[in-house]
C-alpha positions in Angstrom: 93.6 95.8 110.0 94.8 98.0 112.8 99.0 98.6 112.5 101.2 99.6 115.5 103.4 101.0 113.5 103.7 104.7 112.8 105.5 107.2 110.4 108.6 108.1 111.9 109.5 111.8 110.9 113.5 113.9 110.2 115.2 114.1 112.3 114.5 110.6 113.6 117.9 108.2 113.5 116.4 105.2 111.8 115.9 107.7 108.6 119.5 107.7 108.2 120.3 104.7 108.6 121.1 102.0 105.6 118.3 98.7 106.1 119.2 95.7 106.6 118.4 93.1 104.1 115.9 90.9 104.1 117.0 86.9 104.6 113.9 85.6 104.3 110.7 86.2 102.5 107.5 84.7 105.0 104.1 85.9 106.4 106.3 87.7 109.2 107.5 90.3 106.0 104.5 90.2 103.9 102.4 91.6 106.8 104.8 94.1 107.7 104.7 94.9 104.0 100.6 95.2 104.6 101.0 97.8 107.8 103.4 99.6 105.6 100.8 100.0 103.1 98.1 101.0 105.1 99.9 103.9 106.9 101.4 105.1 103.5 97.5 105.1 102.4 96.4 106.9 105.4 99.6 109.4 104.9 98.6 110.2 101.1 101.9 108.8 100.1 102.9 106.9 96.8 105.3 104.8 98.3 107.1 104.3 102.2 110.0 102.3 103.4 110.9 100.1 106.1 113.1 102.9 107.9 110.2 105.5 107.9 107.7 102.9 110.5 110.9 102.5 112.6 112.0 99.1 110.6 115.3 98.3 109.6 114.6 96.3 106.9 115.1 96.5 103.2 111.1 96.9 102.7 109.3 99.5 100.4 106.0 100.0 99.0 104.8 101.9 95.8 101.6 101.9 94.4 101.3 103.9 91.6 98.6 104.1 88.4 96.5 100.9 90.5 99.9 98.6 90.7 101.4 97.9 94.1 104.9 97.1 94.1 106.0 95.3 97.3 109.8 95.2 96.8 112.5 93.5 99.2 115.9 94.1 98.8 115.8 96.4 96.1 118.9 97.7 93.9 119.4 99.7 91.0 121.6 98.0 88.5 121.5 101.2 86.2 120.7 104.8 85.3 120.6 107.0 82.4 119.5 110.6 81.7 118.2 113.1 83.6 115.1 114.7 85.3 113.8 117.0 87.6 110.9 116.7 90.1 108.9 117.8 93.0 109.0 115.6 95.3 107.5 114.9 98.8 107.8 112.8 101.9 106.0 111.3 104.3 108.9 112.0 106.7 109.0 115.2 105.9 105.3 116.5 106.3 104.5 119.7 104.2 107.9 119.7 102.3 108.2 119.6 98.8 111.6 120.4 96.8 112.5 119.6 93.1 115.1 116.9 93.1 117.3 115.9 90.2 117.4 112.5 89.4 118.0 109.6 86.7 115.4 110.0 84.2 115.7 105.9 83.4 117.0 103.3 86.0 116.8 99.4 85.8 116.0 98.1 89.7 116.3 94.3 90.5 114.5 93.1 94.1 112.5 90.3 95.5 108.5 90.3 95.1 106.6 89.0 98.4 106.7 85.7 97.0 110.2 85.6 96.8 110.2 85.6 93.2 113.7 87.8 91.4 112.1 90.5 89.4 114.1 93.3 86.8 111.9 96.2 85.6 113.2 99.0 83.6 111.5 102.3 84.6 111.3 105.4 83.3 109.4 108.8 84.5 107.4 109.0 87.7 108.0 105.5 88.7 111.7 105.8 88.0 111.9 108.5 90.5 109.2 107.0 93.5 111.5 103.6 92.9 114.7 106.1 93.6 113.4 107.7 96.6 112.1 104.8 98.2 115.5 103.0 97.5 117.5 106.1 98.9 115.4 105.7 101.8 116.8 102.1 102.2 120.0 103.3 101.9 120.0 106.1 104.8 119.6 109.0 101.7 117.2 111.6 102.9 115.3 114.4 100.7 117.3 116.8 101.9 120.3 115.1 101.5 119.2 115.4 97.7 119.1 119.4 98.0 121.8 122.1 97.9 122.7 124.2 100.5 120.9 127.2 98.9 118.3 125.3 98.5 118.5 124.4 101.9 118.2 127.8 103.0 115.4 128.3 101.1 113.4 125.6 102.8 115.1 126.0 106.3 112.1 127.5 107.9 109.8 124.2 106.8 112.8 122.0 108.0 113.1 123.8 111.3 109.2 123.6 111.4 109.7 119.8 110.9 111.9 119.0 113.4 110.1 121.2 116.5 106.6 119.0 115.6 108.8 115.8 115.6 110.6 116.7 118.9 107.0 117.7 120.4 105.2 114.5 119.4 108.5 112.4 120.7 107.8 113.7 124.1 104.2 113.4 123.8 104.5 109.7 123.3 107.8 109.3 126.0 104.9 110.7 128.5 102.4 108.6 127.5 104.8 105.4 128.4 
């Protein structure tokens, strides 16, 4: 299955921005939900939303320890506790910065089938579920980071944003 879609990388808009949700669940969705897969596959990710392949739509993928979760319209209802981990993005190639976060949360969102679920996480898939979700909601990984840490990490950033820039104009010359 070939996709047209692509990774989109900071400082790109559409990261920011909060996705629309999804009104209705069909084969339109569940084959974007496919592409989204297969480029988050190809990217060595653990999960991808909408925003990041240039969708506004409240879409995410995580597959983690041989499940896939193929959520719509997520939400977290609650969080407890505490954690700390390194995290990484596919819109942010290379990067990787320990982010604080709720060690517990319960999500609610539609499957594929348009089927309610609840799921009470906790750990690693507590945290891929937050990121993906912040990404829904226009939150960025650094966003999540201090200003010192910032400054630690500006060189990858400004790395990071000259590749995106160059590719940009690669593809504006191409069309």
């Amino acid at each position: 299955m070939q996709t047209k879609l692509r990774i989109y990388t900071w400082p790109e808009r559409i990261l920011s921005k909060k996705c629309k949700k999804v009104s209705v669940v069909d084969d339109k969705i569940r084959k974007i939900l496919d592409e989204m897969r297969l480029l988050m596959i190809e990217g060595k990710g653990v999960g991808i939303a909408a925003n990041q392949v240039g969708l506004d739509l409240s879409l995410a993928i995580i597959e983690f320890e041989d499940k896939i979760f193929k959520i719509i319209n997520p939400r977290i209802l609650k969080k407890e506790g505490k954690t700390k981990f390194l995290e990484g993005c596919l819109s942010f190639p290379g990067l990787e910065v320990e982010i604080s976060r709720a060690k517990k949360i319960w999500v609610s969102y539609v499957s594929e089938k348009g089927e309610p679920i609840d799921l009470e996480l906790d750990g690693i898939l507590s945290v891929v579920f937050q990121h993906e979700i912040d990404h829904l909601n226009g939150i960025l990984l650094s966003d999540r980071i201090s200003v010192w840490k910032k400054m630690k990490v500006a060189p990858q950033l400004k790395k990071i944003k000259k590749d995106t820039k160059n590719e940009l104009f690669k593809q504006a010359k191409k069309h």
